[in-house]
TORKOL-4160 file (C-alpha; in steps of 0.2 Angstrom, whole numbers, padded with zeros to 4 digits, m for minus):
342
<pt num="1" X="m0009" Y="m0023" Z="0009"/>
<pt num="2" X="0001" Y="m0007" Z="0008"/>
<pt num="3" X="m0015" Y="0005" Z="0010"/>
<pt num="4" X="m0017" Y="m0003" Z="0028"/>
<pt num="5" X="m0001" Y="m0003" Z="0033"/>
<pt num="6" X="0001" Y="0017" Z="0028"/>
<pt num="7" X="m0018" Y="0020" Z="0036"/>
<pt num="8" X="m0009" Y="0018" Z="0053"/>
<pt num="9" X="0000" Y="0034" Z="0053"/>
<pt num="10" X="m0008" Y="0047" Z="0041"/>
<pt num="11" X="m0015" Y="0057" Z="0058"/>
<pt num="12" X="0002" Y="0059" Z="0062"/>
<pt num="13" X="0007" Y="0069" Z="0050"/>
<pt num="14" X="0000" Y="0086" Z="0041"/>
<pt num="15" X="m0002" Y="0080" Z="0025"/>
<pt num="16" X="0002" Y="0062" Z="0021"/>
<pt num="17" X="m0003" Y="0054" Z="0001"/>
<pt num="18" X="m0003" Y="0035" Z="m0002"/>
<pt num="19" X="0005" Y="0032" Z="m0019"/>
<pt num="20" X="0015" Y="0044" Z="m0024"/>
<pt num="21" X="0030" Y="0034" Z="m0028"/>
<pt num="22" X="0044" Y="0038" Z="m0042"/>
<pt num="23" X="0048" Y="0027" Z="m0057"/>
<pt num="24" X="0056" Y="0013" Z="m0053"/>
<pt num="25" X="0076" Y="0011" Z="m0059"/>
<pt num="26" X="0082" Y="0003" Z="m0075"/>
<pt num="27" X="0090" Y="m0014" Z="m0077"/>
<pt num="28" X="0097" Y="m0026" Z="m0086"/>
<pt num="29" X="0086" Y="m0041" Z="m0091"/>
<pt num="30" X="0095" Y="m0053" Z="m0079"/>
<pt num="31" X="0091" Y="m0070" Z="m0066"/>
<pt num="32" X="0103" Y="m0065" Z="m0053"/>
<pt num="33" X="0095" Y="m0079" Z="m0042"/>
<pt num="34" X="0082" Y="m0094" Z="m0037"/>
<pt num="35" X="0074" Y="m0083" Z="m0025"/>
<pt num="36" X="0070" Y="m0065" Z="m0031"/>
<pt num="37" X="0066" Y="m0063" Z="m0050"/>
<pt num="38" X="0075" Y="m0048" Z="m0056"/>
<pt num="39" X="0079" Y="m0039" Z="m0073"/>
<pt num="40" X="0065" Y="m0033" Z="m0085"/>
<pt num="41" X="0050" Y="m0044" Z="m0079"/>
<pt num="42" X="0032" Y="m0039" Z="m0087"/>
<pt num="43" X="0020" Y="m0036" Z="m0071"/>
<pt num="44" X="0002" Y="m0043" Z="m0074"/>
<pt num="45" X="m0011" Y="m0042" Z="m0087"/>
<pt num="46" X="m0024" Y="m0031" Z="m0084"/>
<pt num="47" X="m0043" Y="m0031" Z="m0078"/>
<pt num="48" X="m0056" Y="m0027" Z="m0092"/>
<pt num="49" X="m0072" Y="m0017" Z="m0085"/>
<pt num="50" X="m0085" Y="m0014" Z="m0099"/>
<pt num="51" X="m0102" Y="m0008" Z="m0103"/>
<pt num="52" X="m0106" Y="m0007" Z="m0121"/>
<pt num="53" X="m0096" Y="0001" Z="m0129"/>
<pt num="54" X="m0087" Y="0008" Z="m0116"/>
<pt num="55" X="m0071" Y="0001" Z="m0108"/>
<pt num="56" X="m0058" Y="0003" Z="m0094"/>
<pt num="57" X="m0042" Y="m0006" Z="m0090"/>
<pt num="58" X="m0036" Y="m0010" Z="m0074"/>
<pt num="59" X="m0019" Y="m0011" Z="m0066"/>
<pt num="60" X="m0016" Y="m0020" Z="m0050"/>
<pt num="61" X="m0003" Y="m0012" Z="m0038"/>
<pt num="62" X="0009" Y="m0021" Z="m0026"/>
<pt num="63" X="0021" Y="m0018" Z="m0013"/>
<pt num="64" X="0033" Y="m0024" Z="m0010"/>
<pt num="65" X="0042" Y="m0029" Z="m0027"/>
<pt num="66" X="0057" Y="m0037" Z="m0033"/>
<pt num="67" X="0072" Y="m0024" Z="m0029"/>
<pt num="68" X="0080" Y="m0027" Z="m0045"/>
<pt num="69" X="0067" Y="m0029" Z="m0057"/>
<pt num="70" X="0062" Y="m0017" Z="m0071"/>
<pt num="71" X="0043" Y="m0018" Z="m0074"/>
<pt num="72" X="0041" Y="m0021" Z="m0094"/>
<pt num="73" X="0028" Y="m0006" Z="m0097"/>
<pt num="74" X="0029" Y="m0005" Z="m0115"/>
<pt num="75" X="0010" Y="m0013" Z="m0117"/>
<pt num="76" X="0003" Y="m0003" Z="m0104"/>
<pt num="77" X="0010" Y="0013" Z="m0113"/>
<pt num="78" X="0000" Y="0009" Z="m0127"/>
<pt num="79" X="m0017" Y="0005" Z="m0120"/>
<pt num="80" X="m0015" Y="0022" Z="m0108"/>
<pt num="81" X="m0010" Y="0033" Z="m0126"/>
<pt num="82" X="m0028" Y="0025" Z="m0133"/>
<pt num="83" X="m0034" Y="0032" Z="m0117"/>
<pt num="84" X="m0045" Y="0048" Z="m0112"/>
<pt num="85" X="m0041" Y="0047" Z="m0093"/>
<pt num="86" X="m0030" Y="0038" Z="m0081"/>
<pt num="87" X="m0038" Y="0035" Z="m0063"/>
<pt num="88" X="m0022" Y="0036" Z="m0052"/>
<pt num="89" X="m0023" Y="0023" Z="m0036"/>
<pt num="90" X="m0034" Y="0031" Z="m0021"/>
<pt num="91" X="m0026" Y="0041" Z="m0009"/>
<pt num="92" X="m0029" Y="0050" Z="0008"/>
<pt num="93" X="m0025" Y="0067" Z="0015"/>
<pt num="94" X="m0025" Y="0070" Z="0030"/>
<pt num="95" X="m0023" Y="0090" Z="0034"/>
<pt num="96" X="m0027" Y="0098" Z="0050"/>
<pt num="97" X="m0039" Y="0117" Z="0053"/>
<pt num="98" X="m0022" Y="0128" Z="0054"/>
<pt num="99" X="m0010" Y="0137" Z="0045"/>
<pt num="100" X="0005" Y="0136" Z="0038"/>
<pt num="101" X="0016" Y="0140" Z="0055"/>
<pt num="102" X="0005" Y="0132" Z="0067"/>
<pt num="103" X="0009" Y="0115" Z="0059"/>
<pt num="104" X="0026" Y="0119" Z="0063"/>
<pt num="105" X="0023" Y="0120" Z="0080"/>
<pt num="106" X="0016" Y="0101" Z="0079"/>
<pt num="107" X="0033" Y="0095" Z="0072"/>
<pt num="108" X="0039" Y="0092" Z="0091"/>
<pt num="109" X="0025" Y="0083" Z="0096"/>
<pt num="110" X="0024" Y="0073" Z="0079"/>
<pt num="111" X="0041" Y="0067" Z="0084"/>
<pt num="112" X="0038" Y="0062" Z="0100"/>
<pt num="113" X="0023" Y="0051" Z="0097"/>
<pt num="114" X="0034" Y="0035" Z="0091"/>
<pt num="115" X="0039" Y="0033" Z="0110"/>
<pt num="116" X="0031" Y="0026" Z="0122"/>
<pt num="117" X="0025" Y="0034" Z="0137"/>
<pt num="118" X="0033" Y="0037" Z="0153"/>
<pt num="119" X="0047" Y="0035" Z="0147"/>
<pt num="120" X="0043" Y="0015" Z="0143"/>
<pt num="121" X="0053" Y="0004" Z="0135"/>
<pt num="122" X="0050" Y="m0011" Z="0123"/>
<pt num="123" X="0057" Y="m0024" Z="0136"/>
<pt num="124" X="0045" Y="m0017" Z="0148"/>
<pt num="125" X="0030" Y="m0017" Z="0136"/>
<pt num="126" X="0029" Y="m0033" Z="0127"/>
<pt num="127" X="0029" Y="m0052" Z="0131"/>
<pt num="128" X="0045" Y="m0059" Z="0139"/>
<pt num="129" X="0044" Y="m0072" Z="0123"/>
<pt num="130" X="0041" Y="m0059" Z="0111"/>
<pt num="131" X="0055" Y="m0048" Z="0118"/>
<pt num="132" X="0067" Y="m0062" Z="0113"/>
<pt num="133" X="0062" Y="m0065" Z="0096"/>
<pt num="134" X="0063" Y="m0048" Z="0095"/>
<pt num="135" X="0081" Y="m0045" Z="0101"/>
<pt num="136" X="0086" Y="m0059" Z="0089"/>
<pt num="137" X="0078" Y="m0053" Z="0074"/>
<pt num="138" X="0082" Y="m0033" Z="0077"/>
<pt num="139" X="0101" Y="m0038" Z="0077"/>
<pt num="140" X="0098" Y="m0047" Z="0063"/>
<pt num="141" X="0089" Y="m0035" Z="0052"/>
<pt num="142" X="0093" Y="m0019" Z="0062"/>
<pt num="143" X="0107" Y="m0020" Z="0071"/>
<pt num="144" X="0114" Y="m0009" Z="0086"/>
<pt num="145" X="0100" Y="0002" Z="0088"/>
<pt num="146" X="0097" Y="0011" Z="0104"/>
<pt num="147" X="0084" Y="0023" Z="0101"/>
<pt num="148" X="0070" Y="0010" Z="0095"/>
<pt num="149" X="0070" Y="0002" Z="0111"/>
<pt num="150" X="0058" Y="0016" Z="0119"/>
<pt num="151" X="0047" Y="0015" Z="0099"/>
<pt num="152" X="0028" Y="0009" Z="0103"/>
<pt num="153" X="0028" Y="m0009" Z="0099"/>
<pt num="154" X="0017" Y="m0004" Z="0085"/>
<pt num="155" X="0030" Y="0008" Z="0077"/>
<pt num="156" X="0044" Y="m0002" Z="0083"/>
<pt num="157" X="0036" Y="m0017" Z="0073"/>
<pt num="158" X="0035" Y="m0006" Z="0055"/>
<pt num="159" X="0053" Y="m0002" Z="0056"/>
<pt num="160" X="0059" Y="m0022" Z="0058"/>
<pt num="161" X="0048" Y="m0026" Z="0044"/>
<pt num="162" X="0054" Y="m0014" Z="0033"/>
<pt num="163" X="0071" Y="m0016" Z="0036"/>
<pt num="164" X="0067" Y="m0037" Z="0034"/>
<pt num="165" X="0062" Y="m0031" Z="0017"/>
<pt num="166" X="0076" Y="m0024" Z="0012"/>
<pt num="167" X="0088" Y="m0038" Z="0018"/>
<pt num="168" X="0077" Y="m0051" Z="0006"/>
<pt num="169" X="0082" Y="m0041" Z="m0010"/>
<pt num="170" X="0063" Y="m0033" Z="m0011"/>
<pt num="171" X="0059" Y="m0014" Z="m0011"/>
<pt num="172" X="0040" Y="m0005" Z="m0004"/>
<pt num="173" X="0043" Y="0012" Z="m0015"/>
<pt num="174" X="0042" Y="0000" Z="m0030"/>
<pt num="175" X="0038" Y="0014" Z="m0044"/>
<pt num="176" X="0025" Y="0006" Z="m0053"/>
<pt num="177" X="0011" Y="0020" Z="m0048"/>
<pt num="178" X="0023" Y="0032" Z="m0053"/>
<pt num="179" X="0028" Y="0025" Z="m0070"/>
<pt num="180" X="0009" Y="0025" Z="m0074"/>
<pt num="181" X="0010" Y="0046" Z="m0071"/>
<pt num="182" X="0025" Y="0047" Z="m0083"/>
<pt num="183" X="0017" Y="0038" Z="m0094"/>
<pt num="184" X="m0001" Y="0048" Z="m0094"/>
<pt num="185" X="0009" Y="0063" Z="m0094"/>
<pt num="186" X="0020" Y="0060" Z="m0108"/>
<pt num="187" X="0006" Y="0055" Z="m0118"/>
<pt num="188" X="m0005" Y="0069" Z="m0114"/>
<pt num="189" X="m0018" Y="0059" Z="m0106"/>
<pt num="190" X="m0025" Y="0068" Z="m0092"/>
<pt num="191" X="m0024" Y="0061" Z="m0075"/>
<pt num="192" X="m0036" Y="0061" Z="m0061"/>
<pt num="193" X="m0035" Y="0059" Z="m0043"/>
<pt num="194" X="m0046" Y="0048" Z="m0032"/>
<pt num="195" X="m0040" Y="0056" Z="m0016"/>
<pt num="196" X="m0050" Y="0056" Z="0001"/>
<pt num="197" X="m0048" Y="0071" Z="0014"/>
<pt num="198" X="m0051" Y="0073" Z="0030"/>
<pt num="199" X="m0047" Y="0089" Z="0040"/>
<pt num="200" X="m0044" Y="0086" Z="0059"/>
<pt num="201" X="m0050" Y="0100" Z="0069"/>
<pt num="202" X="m0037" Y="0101" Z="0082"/>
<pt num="203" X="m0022" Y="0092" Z="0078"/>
<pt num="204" X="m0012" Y="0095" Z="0095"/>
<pt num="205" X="m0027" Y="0088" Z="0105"/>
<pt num="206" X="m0026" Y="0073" Z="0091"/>
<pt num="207" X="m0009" Y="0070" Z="0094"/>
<pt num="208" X="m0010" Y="0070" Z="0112"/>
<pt num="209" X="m0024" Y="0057" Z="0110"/>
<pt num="210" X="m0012" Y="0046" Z="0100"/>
<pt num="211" X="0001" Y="0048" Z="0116"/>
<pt num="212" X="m0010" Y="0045" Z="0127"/>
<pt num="213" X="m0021" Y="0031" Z="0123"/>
<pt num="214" X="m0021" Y="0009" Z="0126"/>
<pt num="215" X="m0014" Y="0004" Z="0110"/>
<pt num="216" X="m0018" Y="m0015" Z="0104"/>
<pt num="217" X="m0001" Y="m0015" Z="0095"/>
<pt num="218" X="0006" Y="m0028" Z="0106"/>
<pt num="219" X="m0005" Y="m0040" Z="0097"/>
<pt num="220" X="0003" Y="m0030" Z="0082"/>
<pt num="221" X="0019" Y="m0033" Z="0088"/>
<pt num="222" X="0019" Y="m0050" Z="0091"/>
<pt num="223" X="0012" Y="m0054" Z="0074"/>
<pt num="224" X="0025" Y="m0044" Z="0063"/>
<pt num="225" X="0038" Y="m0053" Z="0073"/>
<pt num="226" X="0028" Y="m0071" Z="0069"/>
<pt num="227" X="0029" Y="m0064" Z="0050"/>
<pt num="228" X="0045" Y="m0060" Z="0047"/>
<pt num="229" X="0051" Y="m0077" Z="0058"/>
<pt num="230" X="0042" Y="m0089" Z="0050"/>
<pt num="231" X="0033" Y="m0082" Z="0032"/>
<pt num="232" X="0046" Y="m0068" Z="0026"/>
<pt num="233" X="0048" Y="m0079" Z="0012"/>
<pt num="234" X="0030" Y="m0076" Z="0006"/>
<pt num="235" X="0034" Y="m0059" Z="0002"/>
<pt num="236" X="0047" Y="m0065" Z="m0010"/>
<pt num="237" X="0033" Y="m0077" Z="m0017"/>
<pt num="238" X="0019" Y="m0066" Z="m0019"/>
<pt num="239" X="0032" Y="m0052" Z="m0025"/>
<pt num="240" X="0039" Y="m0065" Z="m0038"/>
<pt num="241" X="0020" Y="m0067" Z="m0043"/>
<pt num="242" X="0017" Y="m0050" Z="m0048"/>
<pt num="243" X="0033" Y="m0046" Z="m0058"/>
<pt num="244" X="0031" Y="m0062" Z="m0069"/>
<pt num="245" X="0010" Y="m0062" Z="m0070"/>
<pt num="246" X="0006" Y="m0077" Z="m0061"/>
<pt num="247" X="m0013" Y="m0070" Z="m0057"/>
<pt num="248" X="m0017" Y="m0088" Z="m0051"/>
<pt num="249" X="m0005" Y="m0087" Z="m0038"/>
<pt num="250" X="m0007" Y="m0069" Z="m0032"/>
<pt num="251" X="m0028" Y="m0072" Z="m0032"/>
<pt num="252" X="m0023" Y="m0088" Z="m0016"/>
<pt num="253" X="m0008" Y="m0078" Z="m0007"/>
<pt num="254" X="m0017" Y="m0061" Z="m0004"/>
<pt num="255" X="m0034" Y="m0072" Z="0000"/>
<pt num="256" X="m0023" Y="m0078" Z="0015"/>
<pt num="257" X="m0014" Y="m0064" Z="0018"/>
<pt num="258" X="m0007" Y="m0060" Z="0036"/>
<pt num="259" X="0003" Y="m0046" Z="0033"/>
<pt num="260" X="m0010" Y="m0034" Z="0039"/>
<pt num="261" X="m0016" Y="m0037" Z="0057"/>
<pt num="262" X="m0009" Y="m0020" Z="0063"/>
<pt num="263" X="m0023" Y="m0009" Z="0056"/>
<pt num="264" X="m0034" Y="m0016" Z="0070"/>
<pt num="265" X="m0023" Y="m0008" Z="0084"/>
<pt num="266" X="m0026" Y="0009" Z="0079"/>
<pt num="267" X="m0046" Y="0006" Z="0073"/>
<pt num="268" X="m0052" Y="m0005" Z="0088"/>
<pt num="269" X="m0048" Y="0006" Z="0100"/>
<pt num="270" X="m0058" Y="0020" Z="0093"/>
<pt num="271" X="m0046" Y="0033" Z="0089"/>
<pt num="272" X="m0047" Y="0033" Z="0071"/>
<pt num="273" X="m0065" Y="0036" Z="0074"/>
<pt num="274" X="m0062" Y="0050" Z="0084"/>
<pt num="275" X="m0053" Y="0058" Z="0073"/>
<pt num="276" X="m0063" Y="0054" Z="0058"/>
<pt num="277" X="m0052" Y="0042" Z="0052"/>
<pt num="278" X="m0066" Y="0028" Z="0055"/>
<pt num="279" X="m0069" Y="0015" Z="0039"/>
<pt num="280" X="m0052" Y="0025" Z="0031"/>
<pt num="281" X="m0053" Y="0010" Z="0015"/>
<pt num="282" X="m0071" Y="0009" Z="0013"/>
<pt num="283" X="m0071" Y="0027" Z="0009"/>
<pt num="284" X="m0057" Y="0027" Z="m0003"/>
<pt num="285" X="m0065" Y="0012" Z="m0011"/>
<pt num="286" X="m0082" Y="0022" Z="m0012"/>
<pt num="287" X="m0072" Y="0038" Z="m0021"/>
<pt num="288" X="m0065" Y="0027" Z="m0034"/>
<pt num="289" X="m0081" Y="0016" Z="m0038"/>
<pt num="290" X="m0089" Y="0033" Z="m0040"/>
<pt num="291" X="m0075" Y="0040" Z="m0054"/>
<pt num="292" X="m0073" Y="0021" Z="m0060"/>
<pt num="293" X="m0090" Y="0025" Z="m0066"/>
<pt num="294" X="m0090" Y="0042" Z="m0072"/>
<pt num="295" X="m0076" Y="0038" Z="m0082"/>
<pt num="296" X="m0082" Y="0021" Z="m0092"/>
<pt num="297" X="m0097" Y="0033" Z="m0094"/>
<pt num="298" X="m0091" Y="0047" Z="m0102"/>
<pt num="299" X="m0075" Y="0040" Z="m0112"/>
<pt num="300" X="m0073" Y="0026" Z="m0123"/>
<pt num="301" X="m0058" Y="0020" Z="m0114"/>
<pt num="302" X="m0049" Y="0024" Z="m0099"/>
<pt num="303" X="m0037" Y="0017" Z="m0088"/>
<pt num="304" X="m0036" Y="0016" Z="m0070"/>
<pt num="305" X="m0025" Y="0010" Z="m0055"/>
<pt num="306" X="m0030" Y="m0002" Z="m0040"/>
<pt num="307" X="m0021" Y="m0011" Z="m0026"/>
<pt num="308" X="m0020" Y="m0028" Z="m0032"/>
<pt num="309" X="m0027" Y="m0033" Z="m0013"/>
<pt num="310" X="m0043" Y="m0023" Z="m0019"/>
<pt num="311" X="m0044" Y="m0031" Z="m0037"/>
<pt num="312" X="m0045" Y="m0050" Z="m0028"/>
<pt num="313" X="m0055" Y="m0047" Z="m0016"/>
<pt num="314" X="m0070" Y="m0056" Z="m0015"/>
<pt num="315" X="m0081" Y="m0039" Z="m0009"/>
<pt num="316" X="m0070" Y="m0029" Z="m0019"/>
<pt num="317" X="m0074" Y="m0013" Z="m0030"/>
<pt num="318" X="m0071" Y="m0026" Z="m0047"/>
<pt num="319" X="m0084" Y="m0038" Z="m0040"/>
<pt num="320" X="m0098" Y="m0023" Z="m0034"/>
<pt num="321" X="m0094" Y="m0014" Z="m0054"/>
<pt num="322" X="m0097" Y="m0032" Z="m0058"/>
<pt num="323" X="m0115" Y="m0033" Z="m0047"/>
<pt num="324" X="m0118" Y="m0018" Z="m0054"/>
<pt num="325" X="m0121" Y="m0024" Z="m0073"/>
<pt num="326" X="m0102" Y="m0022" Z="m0077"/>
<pt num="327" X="m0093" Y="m0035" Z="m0086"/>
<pt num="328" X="m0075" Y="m0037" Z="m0079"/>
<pt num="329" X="m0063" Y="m0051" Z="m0086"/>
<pt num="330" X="m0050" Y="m0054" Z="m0077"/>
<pt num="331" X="m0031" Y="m0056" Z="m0088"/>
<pt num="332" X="m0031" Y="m0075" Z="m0084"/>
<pt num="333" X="m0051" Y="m0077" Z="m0090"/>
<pt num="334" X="m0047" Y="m0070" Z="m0107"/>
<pt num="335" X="m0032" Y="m0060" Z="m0118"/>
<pt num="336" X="m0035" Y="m0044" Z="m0114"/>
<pt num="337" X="m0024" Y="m0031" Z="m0121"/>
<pt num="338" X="m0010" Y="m0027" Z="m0105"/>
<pt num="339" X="0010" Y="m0032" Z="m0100"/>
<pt num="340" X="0013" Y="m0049" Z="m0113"/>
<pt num="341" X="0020" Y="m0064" Z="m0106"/>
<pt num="342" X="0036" Y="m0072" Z="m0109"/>
């Protein structure tokens, strides 16, 4: 999932927030192809968390999306206007112990922690087999760039797969989250933030940390280039499942979803403990469990958004509101109020 992928790098920079995405384009309600759904598209239903009388509707998040779709909000506008609160989706900070002017002097060195060491290069780094696979599918997706030969695989592998993304017609800012704002806003329903910080105490010695420690992202590496050879096109499916609310599909793709092995290469080797980075999701699941329940407490109905990974997930914060006396019906289970199928 996209919170993974975006866990990687938040030390890198002074302040970095998942989620923050803009409203997502208009468009004509067209099929411009077999492949990627476009035009207005309704999204999924919505979870139903409820005690009592007390109830709470839950949006499901994903990234990438079709890149020419327009997400039909109109019945998500209506159930956030009967609303007292909108959760927005969980977010991290990341800030270091200085001011202002001394995280200027960090930009150099943030700028400079893509590369590998020493002057390294990618052919020199990885697998002969995975250098080839890489050459062919950077032409392909890339093109003649110079510079991203001396990347760390791991950074090098982020900037294939988002331009492989692109090339497939999908987008990963996909505006959905930020549609949510607009419409809490709008409405004049106040929103709430679900947002873990974490205040690094020396952020040059953390940087230098980065630069100078064993990386698993050749493993990394190698399985971005195995995604995008060979399963690129699930993207499209999963991302086709989303805008047209096929939950039943979406519940088997994400439960064998591969897409997210890089995590691992900056977690295993300890850094991210290091740097208080350690268990970076459980966290952020903890923070919104905790105002998932203050809100269904003290409102009668509130609405809230999750990654659509988290929603599935067998251990995920649905399925412990659930353990927890909750009942939660999921759209497919029963006709909740949420986006209407066609």
């Amino acid at each position: 999932m996209r919170i993974h992928v975006a866990a990687l790098l938040l030390f890198l920079l002074p302040t970095v927030a998942l989620a923050q995405d803009a409203p997502a384009p208009a468009t004509s309600a067209v099929m411009l192809d077999a492949v990627t759904v476009s035009g207005e598209q309704p999204g999924p239903g919505l979870w139903k968390v409820s005690r009592g009388e007390h109830v709470m509707y839950v949006l499901g998040i994903l990234s990438p999306l079709p890149a020419r779709m327009q997400w039909r909000s109109t019945e998500v506008e209506s159930v956030i206007a009967s609303s007292q609160v909108v959760l927005r989706a969980p977010s991290l900070t990341i800030k270091p112990k200085t001011n202002f002017f001394g995280r200027l002097f960090l930009l150099p060195s943030l700028i400079s922690v893509r590369n590998l060491p020493d002057d390294g290069t990618l052919q020199s780094t990885v697998p002969a087999g995975d250098y080839a696979l890489w050459s062919t599918l950077k032409q392909r997706y890339i093109g003649k760039d110079r510079g991203i030969e001396r990347y760390r695989p791991i950074f090098a592998a982020l900037e294939l797969y988002k331009k492989a993304v692109e090339a497939i017609g999908l987008k990963q800012s996909t505006g959905v989250a930020g549609t949510v704002v607009s419409i809490a806003k709008t409405r004049g329903v106040p929103l709430q933030s679900v947002r873990y910080t974490v205040e690094i105490d020396e952020p040059r010695k953390a940087i230098k940390t980065f630069k100078a420690a064993e990386l698993d992202d050749v493993r990394c590496f190698h399985q971005t280039l195995e995604n995008i050879d060979k399963r690129l096109d699930t993207l499209t499916d999963r991302a086709n499942a989303w805008a047209t609310g096929d939950i039943g599909a979406l519940r088997g793709m994400l439960a064998q979803d591969r897409w997210d092995t890089c995590l691992n290469a900056v977690t295993e080797a300890g850094i991210a403990k290091r740097l208080g980075l350690d268990d970076v999701v459980g966290h952020m699941e903890g923070l919104w469990l905790t105002a998932a329940e203050q809100a269904l407490a003290t409102n009668s109905q509130s609405f809230a958004v999750l990654p659509m990974e988290l929603i599935v997930a067998k251990d995920g914060p649905l399925s412990k509101l659930k353990a927890r006396g909750y009942t939660v019906v999921a759209p497919d289970d029963e006709d909740v109020p949420g986006p209407a199928q066609k």
